[in-house]
N, C-alpha and C positions, 0 to 999 in steps of 0.2 A: 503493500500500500504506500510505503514511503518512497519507491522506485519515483526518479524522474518522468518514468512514460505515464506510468499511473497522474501522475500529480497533473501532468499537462495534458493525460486526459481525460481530466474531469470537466474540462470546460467545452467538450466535443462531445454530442447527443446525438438522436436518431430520430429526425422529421418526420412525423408519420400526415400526410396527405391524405385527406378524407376527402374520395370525389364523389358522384354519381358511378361511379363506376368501379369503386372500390377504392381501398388503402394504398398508397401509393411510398413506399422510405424513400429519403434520402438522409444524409446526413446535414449536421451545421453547427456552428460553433457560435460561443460566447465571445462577444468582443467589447459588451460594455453593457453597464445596469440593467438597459433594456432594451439589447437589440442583439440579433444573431447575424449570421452571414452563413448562406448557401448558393446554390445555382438558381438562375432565373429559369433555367427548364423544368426547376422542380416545383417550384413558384415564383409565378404565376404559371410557368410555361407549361405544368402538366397539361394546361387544357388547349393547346396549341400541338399535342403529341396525336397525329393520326391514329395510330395504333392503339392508341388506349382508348379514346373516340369518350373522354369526359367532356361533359357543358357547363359543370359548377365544381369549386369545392367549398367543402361542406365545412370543413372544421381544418385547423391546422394544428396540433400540436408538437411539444418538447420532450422529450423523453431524455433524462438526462442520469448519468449514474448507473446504466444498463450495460453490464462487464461480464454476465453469467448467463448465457441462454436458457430461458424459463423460469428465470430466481428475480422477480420484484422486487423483492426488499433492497434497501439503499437508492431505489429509483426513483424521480421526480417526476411530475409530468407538469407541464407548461402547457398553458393556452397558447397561440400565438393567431396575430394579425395576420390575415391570407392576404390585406393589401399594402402591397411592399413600401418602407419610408423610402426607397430608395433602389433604383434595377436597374441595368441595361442588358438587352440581350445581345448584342456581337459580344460585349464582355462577359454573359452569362454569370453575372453574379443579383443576388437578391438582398437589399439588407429590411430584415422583417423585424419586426416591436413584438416583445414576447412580453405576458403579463405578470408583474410579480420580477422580482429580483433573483433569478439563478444567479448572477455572480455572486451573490451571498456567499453560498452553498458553496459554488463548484468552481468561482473561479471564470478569470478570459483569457483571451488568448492575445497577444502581444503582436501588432502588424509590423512589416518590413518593407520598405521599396528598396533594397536592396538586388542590386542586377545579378542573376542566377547564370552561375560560372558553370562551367563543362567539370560534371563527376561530383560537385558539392554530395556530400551524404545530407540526405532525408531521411524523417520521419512522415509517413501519412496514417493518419487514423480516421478510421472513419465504422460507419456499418456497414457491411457487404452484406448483400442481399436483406436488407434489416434484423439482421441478427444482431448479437451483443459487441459492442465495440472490439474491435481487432486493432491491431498496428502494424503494419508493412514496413520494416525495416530491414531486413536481410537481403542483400540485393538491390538496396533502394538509392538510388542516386540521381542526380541531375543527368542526362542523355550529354553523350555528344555529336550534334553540338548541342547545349542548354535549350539555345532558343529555335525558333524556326517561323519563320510567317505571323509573329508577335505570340505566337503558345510556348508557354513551357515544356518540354521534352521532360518526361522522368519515366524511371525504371522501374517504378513500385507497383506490386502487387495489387491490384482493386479489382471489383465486381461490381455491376449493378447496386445500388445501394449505397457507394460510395461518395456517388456525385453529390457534391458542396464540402469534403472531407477536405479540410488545413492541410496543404503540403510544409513540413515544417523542416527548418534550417538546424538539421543537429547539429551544430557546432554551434551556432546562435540559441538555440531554441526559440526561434521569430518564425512566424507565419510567412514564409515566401508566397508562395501560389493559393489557388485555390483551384481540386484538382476537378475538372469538369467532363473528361471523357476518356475510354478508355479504345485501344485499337484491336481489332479482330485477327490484324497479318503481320505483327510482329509484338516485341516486347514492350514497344516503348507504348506509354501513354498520355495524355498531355494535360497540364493544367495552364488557366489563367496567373501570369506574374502578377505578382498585389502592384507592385510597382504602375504594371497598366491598371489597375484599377484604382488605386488610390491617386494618383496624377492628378485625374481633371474633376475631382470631385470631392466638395466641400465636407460633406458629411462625414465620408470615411476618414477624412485625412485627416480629422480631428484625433482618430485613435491611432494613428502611425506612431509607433515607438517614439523615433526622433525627428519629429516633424522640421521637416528642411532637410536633414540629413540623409543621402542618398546611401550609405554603408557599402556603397559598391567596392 
């Protein structure tokens, strides 16, 4: 429980998506009183997903504290706002207003515009396929090259489920990316650089570790 992974992630939960059309996870993290950060495909975007073919969602909650598949105890649940303080979708990020105070409890997570180097070691944690939080770290690092086409390149481990999970800077322990897709024809998979997201936008850039400071 005192492990560094544990500690950092307690502030990284499991989105559960309530549509017309069923329960939808993703993951999303804690980055201040009251507000999380996940993908814009999860919300609002689920209902823009052909495939799943929803017209509303119904509920959004926070599941936070879920380490043990099937074991509730030590878990939170969060209401949250289905309509975002804040989105873009080329960036695919969402930042949502959750009710009630989880950083209390569990803690946030620390942002970085920091330019993501070729082979940097990660951490991503997140929920794959909504099961109980994982961590991908074996294996896990920056691509080379890091970037491509303004995505992040990384090595780690994900599944469905994963999308909105912190790519995080092991040697910093700062939030680089934020991981948004994964590839089908090779290893690498890509997430959004916080850097592109925290840039042109006032909101986030207010939780940026060191605001100005680019830690490149």
């Amino acid at each position: 429980e005192d492990s560094i992974f544990a500690r950092i992630g307690l502030s990284v939960g499991r989105l559960d998506i309530l549509t017309d059309k069923g329960i939808f996870p993703c993951t999303a993290f804690i980055v201040d009183d009251q507000h999380l950060l996940t993908n814009h495909h999860c919300v609002p975007g689920v209902l823009e997903n052909a495939q799943i073919g929803a017209s509303t969602i119904q509920a959004v909650q926070f599941v936070a504290g879920y380490t043990q598949n099937g074991v509730a105890e030590g878990t939170r649940t969060f209401i949250v706002n289905s309509e975002p303080v804040e989105a873009h979708r080329d960036l695919d990020y969402a930042v949502l207003e959750v009710l009630g105070n989880p950083s209390a409890e569990f803690g946030m997570l620390d942002l970085a515009k920091r330019t993501p180097r070729d082979g940097d070691p990660y951490w991503v944690i997140g929920h794959p396929m909504g099961e109980a939080q994982r961590i991908s770290r074996e294996q896990c690092r920056a691509n080379t090259p890091a970037l491509s086409e303004g995505k992040l390149l990384h090595t780690c481990d994900t599944l469905p489920g994963n999308s909105g999970s912190p790519v995080i800077d092991a040697s910093l322990q700062l939030v680089v990316g934020l991981h948004h897709a994964g590839s089908k024809r090779d290893s690498v998979n890509f997430a959004i650089p916080m850097r592109e997201i925290l840039a042109p936008h006032a909101l986030l850039f207010l939780w940026v570790t060191a605001p100005g400071l680019d830690l490149a």
